[in-house]
Biotite code that builds the C-alpha atoms (Angstrom):
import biotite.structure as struc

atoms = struc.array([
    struc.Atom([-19.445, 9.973, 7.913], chain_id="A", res_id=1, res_name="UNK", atom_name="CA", element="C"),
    struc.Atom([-18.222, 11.589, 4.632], chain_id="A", res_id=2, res_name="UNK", atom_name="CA", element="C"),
    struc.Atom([-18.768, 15.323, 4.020], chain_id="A", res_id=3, res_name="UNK", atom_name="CA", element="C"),
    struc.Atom([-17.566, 16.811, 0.707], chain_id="A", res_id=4, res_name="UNK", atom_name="CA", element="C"),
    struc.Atom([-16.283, 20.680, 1.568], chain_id="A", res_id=5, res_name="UNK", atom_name="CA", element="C"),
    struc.Atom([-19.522, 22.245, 2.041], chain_id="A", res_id=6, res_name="UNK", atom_name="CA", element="C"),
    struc.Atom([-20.514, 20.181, 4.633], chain_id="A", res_id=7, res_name="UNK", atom_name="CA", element="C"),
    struc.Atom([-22.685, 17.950, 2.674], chain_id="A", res_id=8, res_name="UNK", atom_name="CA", element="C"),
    struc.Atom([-23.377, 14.182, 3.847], chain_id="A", res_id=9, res_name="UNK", atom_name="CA", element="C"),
    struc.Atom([-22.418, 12.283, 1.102], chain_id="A", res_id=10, res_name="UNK", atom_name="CA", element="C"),
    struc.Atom([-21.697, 9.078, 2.488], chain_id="A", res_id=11, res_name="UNK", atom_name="CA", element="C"),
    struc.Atom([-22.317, 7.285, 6.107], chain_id="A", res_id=12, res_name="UNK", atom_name="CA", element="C"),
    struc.Atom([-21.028, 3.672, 7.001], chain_id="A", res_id=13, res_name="UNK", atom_name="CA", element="C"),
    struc.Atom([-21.935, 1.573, 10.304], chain_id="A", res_id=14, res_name="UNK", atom_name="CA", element="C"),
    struc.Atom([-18.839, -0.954, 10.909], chain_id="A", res_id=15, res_name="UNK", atom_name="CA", element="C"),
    struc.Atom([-19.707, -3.283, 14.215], chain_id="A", res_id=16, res_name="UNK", atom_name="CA", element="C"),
    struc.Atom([-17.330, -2.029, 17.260], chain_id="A", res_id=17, res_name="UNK", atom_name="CA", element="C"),
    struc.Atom([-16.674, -5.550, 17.968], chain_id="A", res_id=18, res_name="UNK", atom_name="CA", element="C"),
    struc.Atom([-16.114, -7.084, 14.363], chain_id="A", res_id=19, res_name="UNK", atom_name="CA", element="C"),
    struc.Atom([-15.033, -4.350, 12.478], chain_id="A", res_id=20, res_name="UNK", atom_name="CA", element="C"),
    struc.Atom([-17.683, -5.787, 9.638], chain_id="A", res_id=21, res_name="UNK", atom_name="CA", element="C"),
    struc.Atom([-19.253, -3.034, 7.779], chain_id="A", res_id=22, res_name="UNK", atom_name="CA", element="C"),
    struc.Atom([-23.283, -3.767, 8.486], chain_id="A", res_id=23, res_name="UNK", atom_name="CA", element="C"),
    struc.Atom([-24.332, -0.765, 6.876], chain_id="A", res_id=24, res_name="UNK", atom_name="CA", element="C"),
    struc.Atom([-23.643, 1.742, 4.248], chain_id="A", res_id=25, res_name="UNK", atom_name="CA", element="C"),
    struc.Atom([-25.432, 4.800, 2.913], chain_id="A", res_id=26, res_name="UNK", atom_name="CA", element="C"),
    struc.Atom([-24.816, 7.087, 0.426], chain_id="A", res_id=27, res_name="UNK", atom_name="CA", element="C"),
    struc.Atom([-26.706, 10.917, 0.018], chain_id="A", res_id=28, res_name="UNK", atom_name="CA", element="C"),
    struc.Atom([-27.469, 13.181, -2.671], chain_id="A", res_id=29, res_name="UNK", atom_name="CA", element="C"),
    struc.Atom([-28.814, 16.293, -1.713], chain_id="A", res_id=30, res_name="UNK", atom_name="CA", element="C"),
    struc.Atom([-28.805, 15.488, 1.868], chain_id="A", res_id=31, res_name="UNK", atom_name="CA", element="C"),
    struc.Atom([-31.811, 12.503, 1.079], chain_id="A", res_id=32, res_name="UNK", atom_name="CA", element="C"),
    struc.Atom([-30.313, 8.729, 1.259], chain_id="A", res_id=33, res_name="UNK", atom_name="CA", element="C"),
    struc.Atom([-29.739, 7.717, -2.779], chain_id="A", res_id=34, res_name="UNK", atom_name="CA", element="C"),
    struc.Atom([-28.702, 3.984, -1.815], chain_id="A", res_id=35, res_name="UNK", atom_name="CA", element="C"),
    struc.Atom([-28.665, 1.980, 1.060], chain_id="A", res_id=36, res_name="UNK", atom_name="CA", element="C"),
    struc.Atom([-26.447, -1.307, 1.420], chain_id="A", res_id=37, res_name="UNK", atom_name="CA", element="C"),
    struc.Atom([-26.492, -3.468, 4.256], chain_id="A", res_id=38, res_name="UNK", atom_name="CA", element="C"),
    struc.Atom([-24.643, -6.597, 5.012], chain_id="A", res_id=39, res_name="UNK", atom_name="CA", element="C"),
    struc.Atom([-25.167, -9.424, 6.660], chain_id="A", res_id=40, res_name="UNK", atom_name="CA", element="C"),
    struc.Atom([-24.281, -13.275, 7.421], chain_id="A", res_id=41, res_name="UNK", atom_name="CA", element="C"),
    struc.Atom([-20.654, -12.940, 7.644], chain_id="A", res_id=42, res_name="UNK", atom_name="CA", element="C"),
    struc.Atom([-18.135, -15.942, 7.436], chain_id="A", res_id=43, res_name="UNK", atom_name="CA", element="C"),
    struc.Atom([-15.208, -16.741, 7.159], chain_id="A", res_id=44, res_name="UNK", atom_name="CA", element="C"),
    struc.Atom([-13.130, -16.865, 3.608], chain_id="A", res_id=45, res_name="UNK", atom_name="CA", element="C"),
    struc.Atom([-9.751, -17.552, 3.452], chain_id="A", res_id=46, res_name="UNK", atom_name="CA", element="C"),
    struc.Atom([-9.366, -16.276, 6.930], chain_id="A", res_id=47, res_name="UNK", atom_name="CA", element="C"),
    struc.Atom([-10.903, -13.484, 6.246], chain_id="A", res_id=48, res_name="UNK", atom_name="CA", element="C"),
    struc.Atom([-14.717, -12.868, 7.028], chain_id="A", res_id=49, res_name="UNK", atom_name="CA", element="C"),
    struc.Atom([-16.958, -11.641, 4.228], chain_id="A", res_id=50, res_name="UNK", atom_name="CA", element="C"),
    struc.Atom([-21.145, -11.012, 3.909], chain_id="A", res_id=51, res_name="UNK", atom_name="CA", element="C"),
    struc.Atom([-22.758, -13.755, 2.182], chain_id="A", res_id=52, res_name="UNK", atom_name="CA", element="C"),
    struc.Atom([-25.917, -11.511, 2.379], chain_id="A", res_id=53, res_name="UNK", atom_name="CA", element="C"),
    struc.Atom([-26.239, -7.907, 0.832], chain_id="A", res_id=54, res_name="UNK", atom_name="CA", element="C"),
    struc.Atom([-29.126, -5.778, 0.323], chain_id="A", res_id=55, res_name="UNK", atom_name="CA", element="C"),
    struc.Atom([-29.571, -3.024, -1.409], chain_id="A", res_id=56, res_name="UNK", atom_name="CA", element="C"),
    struc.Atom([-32.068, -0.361, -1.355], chain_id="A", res_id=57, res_name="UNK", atom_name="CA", element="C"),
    struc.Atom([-33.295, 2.608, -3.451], chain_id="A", res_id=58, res_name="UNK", atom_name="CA", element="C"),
    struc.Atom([-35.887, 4.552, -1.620], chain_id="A", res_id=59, res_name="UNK", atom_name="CA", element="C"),
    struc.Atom([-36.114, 7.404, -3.901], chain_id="A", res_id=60, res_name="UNK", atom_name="CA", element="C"),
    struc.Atom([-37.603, 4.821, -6.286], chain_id="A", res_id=61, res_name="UNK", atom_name="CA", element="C"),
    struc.Atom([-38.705, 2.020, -3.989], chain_id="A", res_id=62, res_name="UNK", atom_name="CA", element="C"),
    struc.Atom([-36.545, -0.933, -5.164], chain_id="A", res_id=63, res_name="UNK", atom_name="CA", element="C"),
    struc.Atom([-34.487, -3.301, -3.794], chain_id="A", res_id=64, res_name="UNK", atom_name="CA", element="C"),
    struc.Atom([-32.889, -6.637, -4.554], chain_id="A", res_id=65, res_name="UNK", atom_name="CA", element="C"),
    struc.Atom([-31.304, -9.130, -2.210], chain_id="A", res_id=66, res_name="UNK", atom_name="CA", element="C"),
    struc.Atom([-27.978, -11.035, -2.966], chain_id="A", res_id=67, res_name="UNK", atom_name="CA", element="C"),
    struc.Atom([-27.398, -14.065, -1.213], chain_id="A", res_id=68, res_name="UNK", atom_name="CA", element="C"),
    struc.Atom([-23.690, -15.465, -1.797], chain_id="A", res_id=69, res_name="UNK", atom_name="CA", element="C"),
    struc.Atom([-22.966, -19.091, -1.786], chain_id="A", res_id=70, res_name="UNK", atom_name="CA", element="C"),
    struc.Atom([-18.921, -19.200, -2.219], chain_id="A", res_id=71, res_name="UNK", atom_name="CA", element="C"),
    struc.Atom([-16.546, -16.744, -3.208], chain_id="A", res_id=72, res_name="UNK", atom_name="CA", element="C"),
    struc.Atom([-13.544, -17.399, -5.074], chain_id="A", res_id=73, res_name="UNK", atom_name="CA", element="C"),
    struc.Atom([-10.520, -15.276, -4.736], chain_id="A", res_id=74, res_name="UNK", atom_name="CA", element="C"),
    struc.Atom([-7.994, -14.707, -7.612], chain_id="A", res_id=75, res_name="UNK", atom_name="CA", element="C"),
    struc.Atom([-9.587, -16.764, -9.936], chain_id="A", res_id=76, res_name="UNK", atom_name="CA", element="C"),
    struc.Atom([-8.779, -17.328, -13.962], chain_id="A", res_id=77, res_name="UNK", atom_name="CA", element="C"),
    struc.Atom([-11.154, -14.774, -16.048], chain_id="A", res_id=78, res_name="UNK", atom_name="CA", element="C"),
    struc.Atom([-11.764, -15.226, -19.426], chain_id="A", res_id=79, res_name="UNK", atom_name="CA", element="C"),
    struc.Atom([-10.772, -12.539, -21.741], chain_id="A", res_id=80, res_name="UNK", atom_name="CA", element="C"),
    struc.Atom([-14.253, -12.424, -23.491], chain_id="A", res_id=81, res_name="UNK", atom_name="CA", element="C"),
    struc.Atom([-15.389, -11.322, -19.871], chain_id="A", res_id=82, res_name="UNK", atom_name="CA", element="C"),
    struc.Atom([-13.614, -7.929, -20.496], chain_id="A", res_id=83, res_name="UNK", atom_name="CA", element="C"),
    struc.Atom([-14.992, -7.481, -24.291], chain_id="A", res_id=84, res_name="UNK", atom_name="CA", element="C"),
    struc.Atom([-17.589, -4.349, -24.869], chain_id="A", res_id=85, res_name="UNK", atom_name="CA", element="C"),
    struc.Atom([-21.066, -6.158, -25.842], chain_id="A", res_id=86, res_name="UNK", atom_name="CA", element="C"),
    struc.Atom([-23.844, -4.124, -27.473], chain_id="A", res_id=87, res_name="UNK", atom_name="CA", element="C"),
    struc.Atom([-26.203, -2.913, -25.132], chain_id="A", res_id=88, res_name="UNK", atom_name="CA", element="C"),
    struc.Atom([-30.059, -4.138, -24.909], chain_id="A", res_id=89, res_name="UNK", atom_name="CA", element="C"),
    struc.Atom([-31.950, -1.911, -28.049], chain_id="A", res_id=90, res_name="UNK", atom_name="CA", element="C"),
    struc.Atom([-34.321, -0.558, -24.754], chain_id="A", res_id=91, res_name="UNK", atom_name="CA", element="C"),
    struc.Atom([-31.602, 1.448, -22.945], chain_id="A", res_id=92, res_name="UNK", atom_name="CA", element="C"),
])
């Protein structure tokens, strides 16, 4: 757990004793859970094991989404144009 110097939960992660895989993650603002992540379906990339599953959840406003990861790809070559500001959508 993660308290700022009042005492405050800000932040609480699960890791699995056996694994050491985080499975879940949870961050506070004034003491009420703001985000929760958890992960799941880990495998092994690289030699390293990573979640090919991740959901996240906002219960202060009742949505979540589910990512489900088919590969990853370490180190790989990004295009400049990635990195270049964009205008945002007119409805923000």
């Amino acid at each position: 757990m993660c308290h700022d110097a009042s005492g405050t939960l800000l932040r609480q992660i699960l890791i699995d004793a056996r694994t050491a895989a985080i499975i879940e993650e949870t961050s506070y603002e004034a003491g009420e859970p703001r985000m929760v992540l958890r992960f799941d379906d880990y495998r092994p990339v690289d030699g390293v094991y990573l979640p090919h599953r991740i959901a996240l959840w906002y219960p202060r406003r009742l949505m979540s989404a589910e990512i489900a990861i088919q590969r990853y790809e370490v180190n790989p070559d990004l295009a400049d144009a990635l990195f270049e500001p964009v205008i945002p959508w007119a409805g923000w």
